[in-house]
C-alpha positions in Angstrom: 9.0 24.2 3.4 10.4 22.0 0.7 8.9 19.3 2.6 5.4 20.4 2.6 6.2 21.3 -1.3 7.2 18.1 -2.4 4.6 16.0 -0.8 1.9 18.7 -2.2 2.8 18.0 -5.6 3.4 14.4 -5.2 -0.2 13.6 -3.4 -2.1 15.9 -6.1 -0.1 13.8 -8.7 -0.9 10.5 -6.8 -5.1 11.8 -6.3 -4.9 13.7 -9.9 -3.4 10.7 -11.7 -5.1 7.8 -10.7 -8.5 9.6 -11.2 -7.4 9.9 -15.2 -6.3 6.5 -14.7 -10.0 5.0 -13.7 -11.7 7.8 -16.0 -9.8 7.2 -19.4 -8.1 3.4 -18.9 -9.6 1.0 -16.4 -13.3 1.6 -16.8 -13.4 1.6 -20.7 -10.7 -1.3 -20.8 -12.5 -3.0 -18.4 -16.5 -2.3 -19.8 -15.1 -3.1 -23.5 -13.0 -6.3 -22.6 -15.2 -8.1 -19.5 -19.1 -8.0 -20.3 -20.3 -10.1 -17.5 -21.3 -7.7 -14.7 -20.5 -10.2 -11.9 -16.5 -10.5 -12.7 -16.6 -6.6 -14.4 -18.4 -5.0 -11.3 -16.4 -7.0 -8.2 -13.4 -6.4 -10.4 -13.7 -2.7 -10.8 -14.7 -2.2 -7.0 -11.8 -3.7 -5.9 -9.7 -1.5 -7.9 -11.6 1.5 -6.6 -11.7 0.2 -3.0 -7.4 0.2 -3.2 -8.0 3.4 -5.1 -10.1 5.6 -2.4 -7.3 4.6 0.2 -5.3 6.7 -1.6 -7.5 9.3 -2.0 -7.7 9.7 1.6 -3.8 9.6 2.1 -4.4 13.1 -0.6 -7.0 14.0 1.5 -5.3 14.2 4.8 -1.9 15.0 3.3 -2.8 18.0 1.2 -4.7 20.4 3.3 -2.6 19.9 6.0 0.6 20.5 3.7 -1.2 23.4 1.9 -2.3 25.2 5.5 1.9 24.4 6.7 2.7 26.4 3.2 0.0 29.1 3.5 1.6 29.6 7.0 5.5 30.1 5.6 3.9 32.5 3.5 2.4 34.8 5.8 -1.4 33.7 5.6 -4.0 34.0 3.4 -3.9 37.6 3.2 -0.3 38.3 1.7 -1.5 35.3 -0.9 -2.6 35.4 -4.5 -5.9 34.9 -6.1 -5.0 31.4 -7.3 -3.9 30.3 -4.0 -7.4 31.2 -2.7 -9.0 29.0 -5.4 -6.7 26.2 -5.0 -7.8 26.0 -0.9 -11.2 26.4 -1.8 -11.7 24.1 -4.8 -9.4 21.8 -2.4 -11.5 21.6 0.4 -14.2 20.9 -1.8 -12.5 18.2 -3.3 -12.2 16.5 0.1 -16.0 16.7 0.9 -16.7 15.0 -2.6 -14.3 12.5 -2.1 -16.1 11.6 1.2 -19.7 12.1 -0.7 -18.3 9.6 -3.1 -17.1 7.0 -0.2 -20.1 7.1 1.6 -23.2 7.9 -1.0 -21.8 5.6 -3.6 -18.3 3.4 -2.6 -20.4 2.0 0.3 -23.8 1.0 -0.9 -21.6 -0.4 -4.2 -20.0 -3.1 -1.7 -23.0 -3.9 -0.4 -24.7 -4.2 -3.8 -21.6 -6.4 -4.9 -21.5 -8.7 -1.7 -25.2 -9.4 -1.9 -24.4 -10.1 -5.9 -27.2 -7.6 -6.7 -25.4 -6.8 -10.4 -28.1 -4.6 -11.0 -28.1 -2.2 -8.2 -24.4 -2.5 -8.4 -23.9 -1.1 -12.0 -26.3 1.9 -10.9 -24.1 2.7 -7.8 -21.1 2.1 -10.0 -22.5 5.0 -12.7 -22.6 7.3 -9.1 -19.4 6.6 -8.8 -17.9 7.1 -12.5 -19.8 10.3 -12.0 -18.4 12.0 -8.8 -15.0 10.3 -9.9 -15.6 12.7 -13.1 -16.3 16.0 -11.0 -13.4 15.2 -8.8 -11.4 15.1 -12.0 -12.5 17.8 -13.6 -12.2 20.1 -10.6 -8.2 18.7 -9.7 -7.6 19.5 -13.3 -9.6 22.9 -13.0 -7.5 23.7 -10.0 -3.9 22.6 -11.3 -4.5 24.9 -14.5 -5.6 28.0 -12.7 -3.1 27.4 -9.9 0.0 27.0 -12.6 -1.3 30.7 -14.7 -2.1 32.6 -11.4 1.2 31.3 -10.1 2.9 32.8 -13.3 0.9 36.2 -13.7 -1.6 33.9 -16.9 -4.4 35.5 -15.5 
């Protein structure tokens, strides 16, 4: 069980943090400081590209972990509201990570290998988007997890 605990909270830290880390340093440092679209835009996907690999290592790791938990405890049933959130709002987290690979990550690389700056920026605004809802929901999830957890709500 400590297992499953400690590589929970080290993948939602991993997926959690480097989502603030694009959101509130890399793309502002990097739209402020580099102007020209065609060293910005390759630059920014190939941080994002490294990025998403990680995002499916929190992905995989963290409903499988969560499940392996829920199970030690008994099931869903003997569980907490918050715990129900945190599955939920996880799960959903997954499908917009892969909404984000697919409708946006993917047509970006294209857009950036065919040196289509244009099209690129627009898929790169798709991306800063979903990258914003993914954050917003993590951060949603860790506060209502952490008061449930402690009788906050």
């Amino acid at each position: 069980m400590a297992t499953a605990y400690a590589l929970h909270l080290l993948f939602v830290t991993v997926w959690i943090g480097g989502l603030i880390f694009l959101q509130l340093a890399l793309w502002p440092t990097a739209s402020k400081q580099l102007q020209e679209p065609s060293v910005r835009i390759p630059l920014l996907t190939s941080t994002l590209e490294r990025f998403l690999w990680l995002g499916w290592a929190a992905a995989l790791i963290l409903p499988v972990t969560g499940f392996w938990l829920i199970g030690v405890y008994g099931g869903m049933a003997r569980l907490g509201w918050h715990i129900h959130l945190m599955t939920g709002v996880g799960l959903l987290m997954v499908l917009l990570h892969l909404a984000l690979y697919l409708a946006a990550f993917l047509p970006l690389r294209r857009a950036v290998a065919a040196g289509e700056w244009d099209s690129a920026g627009r898929r790169l605004g798709w991306v800063r988007w979903l990258t914003w809802v993914l954050l917003l929901a993590g951060v949603v999830v860790i506060l209502l997890t952490g008061l449930g957890a402690r009788g906050g709500l």
